[in-house]
C-alpha positions as CSV (number, residue, x, y, z in Angstrom):
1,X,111.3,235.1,173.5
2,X,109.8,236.6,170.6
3,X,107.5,240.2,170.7
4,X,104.1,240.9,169.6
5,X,105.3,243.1,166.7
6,X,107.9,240.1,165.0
7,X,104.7,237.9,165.9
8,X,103.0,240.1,163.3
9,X,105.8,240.3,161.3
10,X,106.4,236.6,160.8
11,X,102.7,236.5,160.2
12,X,102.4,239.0,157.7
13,X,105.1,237.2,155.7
14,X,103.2,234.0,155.8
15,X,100.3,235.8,154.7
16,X,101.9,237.3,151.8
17,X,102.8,233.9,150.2
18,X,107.0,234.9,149.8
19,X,108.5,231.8,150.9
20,X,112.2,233.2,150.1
21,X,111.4,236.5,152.5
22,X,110.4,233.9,154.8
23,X,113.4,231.9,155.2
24,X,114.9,234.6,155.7
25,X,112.9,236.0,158.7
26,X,113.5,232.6,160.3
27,X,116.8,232.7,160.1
28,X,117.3,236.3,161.6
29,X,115.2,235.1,164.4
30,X,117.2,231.8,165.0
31,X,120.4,233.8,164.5
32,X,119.2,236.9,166.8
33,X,118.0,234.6,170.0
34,X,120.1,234.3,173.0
35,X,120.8,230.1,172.8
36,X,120.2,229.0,175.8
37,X,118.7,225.1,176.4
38,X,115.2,226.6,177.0
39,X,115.6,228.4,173.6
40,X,117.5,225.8,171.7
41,X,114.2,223.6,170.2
42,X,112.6,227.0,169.3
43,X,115.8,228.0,167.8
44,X,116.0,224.3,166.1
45,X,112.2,224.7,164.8
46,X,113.1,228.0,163.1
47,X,116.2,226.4,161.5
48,X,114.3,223.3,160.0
49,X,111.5,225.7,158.9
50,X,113.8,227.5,156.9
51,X,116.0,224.6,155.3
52,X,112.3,223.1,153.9
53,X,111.3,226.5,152.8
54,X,114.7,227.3,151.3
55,X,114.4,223.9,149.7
56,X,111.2,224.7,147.6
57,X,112.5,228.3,146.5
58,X,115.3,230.1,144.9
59,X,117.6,232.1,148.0
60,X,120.9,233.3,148.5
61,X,123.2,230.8,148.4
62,X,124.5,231.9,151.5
63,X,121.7,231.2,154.0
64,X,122.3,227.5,153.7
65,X,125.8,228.7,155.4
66,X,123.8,230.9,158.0
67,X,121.5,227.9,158.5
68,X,124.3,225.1,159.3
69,X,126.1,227.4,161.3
70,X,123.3,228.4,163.3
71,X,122.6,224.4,164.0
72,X,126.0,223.7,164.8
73,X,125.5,226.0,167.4
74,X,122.6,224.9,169.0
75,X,124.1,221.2,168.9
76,X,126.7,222.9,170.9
77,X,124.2,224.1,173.8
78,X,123.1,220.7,173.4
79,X,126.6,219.1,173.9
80,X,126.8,217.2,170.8
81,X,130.2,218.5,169.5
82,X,130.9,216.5,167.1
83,X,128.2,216.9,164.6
84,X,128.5,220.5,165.6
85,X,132.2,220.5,164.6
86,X,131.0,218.7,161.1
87,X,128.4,221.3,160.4
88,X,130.5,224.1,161.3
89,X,132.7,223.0,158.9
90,X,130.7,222.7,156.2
91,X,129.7,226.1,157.1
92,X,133.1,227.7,156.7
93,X,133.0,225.9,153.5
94,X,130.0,227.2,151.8
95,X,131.1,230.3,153.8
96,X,134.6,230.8,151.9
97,X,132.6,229.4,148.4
98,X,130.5,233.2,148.7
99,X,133.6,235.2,150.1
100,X,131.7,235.7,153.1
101,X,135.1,236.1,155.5
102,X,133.1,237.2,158.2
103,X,130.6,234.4,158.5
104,X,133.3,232.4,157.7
105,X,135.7,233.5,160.7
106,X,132.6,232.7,162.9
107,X,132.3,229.3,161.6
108,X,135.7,228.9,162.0
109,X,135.4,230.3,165.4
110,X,132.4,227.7,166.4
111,X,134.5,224.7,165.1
112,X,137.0,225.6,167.5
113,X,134.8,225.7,170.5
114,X,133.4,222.3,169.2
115,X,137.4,221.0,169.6
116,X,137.2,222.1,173.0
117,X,134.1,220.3,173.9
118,X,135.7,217.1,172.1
119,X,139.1,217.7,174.6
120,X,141.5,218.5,171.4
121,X,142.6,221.6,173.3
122,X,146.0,222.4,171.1
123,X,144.2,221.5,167.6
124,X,141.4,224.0,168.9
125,X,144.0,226.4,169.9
126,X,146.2,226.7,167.1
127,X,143.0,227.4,165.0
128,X,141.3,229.9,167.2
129,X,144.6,232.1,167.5
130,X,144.6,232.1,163.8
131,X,141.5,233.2,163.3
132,X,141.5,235.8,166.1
133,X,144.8,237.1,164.5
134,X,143.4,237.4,160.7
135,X,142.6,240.7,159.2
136,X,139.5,241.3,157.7
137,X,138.3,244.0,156.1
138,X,135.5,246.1,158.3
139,X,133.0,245.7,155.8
140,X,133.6,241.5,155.8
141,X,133.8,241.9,159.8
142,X,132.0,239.8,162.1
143,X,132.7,241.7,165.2
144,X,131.8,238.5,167.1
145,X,134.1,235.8,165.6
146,X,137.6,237.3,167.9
147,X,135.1,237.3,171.1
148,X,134.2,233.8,170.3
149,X,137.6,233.3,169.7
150,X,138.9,234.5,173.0
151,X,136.5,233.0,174.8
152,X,136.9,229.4,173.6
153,X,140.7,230.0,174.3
154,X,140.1,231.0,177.7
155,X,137.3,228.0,177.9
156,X,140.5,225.3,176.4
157,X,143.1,227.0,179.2
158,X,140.7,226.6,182.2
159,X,140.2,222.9,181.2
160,X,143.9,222.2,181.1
161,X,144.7,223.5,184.3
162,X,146.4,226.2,182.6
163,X,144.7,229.1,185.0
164,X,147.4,231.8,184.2
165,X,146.4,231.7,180.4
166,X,143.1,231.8,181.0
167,X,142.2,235.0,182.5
168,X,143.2,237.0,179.7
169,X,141.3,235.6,176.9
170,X,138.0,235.2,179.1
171,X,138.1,238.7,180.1
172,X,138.7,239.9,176.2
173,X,136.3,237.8,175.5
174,X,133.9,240.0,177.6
175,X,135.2,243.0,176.5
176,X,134.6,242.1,173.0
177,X,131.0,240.8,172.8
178,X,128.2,243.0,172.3
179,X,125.9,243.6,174.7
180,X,122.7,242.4,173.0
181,X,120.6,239.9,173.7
182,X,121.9,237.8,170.9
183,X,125.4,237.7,173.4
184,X,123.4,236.9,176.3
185,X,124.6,233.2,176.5
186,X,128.0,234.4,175.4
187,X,128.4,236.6,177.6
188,X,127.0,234.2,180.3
189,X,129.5,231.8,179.6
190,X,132.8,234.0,180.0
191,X,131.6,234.7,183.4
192,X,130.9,232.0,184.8
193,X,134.5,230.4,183.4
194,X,136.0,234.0,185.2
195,X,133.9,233.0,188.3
196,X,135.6,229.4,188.4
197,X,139.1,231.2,187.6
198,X,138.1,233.5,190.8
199,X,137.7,230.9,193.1
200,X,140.8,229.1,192.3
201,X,142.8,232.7,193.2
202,X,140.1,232.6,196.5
203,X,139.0,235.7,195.2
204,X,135.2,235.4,196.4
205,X,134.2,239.1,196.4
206,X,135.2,239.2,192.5
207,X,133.7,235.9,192.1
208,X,130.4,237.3,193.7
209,X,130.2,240.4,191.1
210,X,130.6,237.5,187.8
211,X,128.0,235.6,189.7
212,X,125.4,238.3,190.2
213,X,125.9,239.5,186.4
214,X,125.8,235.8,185.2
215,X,122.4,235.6,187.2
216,X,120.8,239.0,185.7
217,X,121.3,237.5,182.3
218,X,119.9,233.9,183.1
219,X,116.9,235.1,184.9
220,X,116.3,237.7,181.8
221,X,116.4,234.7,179.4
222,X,114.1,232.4,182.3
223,X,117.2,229.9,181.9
224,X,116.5,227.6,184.4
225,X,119.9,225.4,183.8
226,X,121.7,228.7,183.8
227,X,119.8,229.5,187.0
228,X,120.6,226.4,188.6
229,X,124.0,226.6,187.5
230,X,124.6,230.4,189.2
231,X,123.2,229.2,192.5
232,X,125.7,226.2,192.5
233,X,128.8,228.3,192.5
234,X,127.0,231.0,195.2
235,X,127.1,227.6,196.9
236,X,130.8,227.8,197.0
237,X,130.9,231.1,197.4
238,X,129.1,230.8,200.5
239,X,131.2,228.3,201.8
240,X,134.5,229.9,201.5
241,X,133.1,233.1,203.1
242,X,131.7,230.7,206.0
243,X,128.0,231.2,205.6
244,X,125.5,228.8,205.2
245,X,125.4,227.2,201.1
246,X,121.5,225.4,202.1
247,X,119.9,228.8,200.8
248,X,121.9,228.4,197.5
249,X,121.1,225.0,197.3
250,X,117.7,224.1,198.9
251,X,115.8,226.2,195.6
252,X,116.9,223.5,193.2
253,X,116.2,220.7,195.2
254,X,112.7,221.9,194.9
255,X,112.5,223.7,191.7
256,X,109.9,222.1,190.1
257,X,107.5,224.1,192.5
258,X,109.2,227.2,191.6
259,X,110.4,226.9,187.9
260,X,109.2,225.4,184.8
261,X,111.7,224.3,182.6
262,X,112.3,220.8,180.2
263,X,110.5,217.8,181.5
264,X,112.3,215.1,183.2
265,X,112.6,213.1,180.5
266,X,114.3,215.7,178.6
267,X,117.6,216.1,180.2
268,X,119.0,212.7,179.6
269,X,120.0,214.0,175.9
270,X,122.0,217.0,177.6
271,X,125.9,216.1,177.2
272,X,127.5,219.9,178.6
273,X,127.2,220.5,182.6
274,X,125.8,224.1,182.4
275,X,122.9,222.4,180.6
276,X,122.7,219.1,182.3
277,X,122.1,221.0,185.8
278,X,118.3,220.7,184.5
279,X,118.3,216.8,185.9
280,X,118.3,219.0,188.9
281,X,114.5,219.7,188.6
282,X,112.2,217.2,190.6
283,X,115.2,216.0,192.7
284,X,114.2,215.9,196.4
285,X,117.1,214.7,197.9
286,X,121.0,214.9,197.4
287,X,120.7,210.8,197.1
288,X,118.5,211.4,194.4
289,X,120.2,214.3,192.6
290,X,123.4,212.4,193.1
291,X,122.2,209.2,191.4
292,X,120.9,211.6,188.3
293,X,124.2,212.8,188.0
294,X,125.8,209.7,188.4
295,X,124.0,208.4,185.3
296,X,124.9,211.3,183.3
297,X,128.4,211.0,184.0
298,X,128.1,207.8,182.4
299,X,126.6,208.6,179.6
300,X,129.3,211.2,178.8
301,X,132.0,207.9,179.5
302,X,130.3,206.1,176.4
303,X,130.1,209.5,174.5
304,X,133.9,210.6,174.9
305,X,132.4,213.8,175.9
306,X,135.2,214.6,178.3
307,X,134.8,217.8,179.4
308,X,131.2,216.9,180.3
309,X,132.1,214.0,182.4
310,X,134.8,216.0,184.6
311,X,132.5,218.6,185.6
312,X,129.7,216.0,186.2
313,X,132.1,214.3,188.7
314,X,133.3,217.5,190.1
315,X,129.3,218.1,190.5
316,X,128.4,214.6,192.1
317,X,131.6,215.7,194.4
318,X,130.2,219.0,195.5
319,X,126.8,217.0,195.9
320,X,128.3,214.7,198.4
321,X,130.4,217.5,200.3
322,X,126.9,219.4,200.4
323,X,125.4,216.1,202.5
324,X,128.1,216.6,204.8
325,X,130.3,213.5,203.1
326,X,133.7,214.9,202.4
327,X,136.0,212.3,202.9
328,X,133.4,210.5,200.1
329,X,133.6,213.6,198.0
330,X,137.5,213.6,198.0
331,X,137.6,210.1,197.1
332,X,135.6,210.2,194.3
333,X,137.9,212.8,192.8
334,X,140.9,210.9,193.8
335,X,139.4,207.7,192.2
336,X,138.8,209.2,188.8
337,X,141.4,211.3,188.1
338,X,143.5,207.8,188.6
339,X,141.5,206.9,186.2
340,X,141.4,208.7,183.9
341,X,145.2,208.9,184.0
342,X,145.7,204.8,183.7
343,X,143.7,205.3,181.0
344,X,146.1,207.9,179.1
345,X,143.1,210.2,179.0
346,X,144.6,214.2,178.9
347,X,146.2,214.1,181.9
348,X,146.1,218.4,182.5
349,X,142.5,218.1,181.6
350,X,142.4,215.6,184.3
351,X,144.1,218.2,186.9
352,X,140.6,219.7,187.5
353,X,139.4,217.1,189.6
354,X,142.9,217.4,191.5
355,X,142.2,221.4,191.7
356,X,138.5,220.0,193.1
357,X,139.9,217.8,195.3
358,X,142.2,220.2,196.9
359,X,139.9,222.9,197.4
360,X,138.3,220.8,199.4
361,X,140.6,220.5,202.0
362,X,142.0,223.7,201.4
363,X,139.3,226.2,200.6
364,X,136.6,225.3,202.3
């Protein structure tokens, strides 16, 4: 994750006794790092380091900006939008205090991906289409803040059901990003929501080519969740095509032989799916992987983490399928979405499990 020659680099500044150069550094390098869950407590180390350094020195004002925003996102990858929606804010803040318009629009642009994580997909609409719409000046330009824009529209669409508006946003989204390693997660993201939105249209050759570019930047970055995650949807992909999904899925049902990733005891604190599919290290069985996810779901109930919860139960549905229990895995969906309705939860972002439920008996 980090070379031999910034190794030297961040060495030589420790070295040389300038605590403002290095808080700087640190924050290059926690700002520069693909962020994904293997990288996040790295990426969180580099942040603190900097906000204690920054603390005993004089530095521009704008770093503590750089440095909030940067943690917002990492509590992101860690699903815990809501303090990553506060510190984003407070980001765009201190961002518009400096006239940083830019950095601004990117905290902007990370508060409204936090909304989506929290289910407020119209207040996280109506705030990213601003911000994707602004005109900044090229020299204030963060060429990243319309990609992150597009992509957390496109993220809010496929949640509500809303596949038609989704498409275009992801795929701008894509267009838009850079390709450096800094995107890599990014990037990552866009297409595996653009695989999803392929399966819905049974498009499985298209969804293959998203897969197989989603996996060439997951196994670059040695994320094992994103891994997991990639071999999941082949799963599908399998099925729909009529081959066999047990390849896909017999590698994480044995992955601590094969992978090293968090410890067991780590994934507990995960609240988003893509990074929750680490509970599947060390599970031998689908009774035993199911259970894991089972308790996870729960633990997104008693967090209102929403979106985390419907794709945990679209997960533990898949799992069941995958044992050969499909009238069980239909039910489930059934059961919850009533559920979740009764309970006047958003009732489109509730149509998932429906779309789940009929692809079942459809699709596959």
């Amino acid at each position: 994750m980090i070379d031999d020659a910034t190794r030297r680099r961040l060495s030589d500044i420790r070295d040389s006794g300038d605590l403002e150069l290095l808080a700087t550094a640190l924050m290059e390098l926690a700002t520069s790092a693909p962020l994904f869950y293997r990288s996040a407590p790295i990426v969180q180390e580099w942040i603190v380091e900097s906000r204690q350094l920054s603390a005993r020195c004089v530095v521009d004002a704008a770093i503590e900006a750089r440095q909030n925003l940067r943690q917002a996102e990492v509590l992101l990858v860690l699903g815990q939008a809501a303090p990553a929606l506060a510190l984003a804010r407070r980001a765009e803040a201190q961002a518009m205090a400096n006239s940083e318009l830019g950095l601004q629009d990117y905290s902007l642009a990370v508060a409204g991906r936090s909304l989506v994580r929290l289910g407020r997909y119209d207040d996280a609409i109506a705030l990213l289409q601003r911000v994707a719409s602004r005109q900044v000046h090229p020299s204030l330009d963060n060429p990243d803040a319309p990609a992150l824009c597009f992509l957390a529209v496109g993220e809010a669409h496929l949640l509500e059901g809303r596949y038609e508006g989704a498409s275009g946003p992801l795929e701008e989204a894509l267009r838009r990003l850079q390709q450096i390693p800094r995107t890599d997660r990014l990037r990552w993201d866009a297409l595996m929501a653009l695989a999803l939105l392929d399966h819905h249209q049974q498009a499985s050759e298209q969804m293959q080519k998203r897969l197989d570019e989603a996996m060439l930047l997951a196994e670059r970055n040695t994320a094992w969740e994103a891994i997991a995650a990639v071999r999941l949807a082949r799963a599908v992909v399998a099925r729909v095509v009529g081959e066999d999904p047990a390849d896909y899925l017999r590698p994480l049902l044995v992955a601590h032989d094969t992978h090293s990733g968090p410890p067991a005891s780590r994934w507990s604190v995960q609240r988003y799916i893509v990074d929750r599919l680490t509970a599947l290290v060390g599970a031998r069985s689908y009774v035993e992987l199911s259970s894991r996810v089972g308790e996870q779901a729960m633990h997104c109930g008693s967090d209102r983490d929403l979106m985390g919860y419907l794709f945990l139960v679209a997960l533990a549905s898949s799992i069941r399928d995958a044992a050969g229990s499909r009238n069980e895995a239909k039910e489930l969906l059934s059961q919850v979405h009533g559920r979740l309705s009764a309970q006047g939860q958003s009732t489109r972002a509730a149509n998932i499990l429906r779309w789940h439920e009929a692809a079942l008996g459809t699709i596959y």
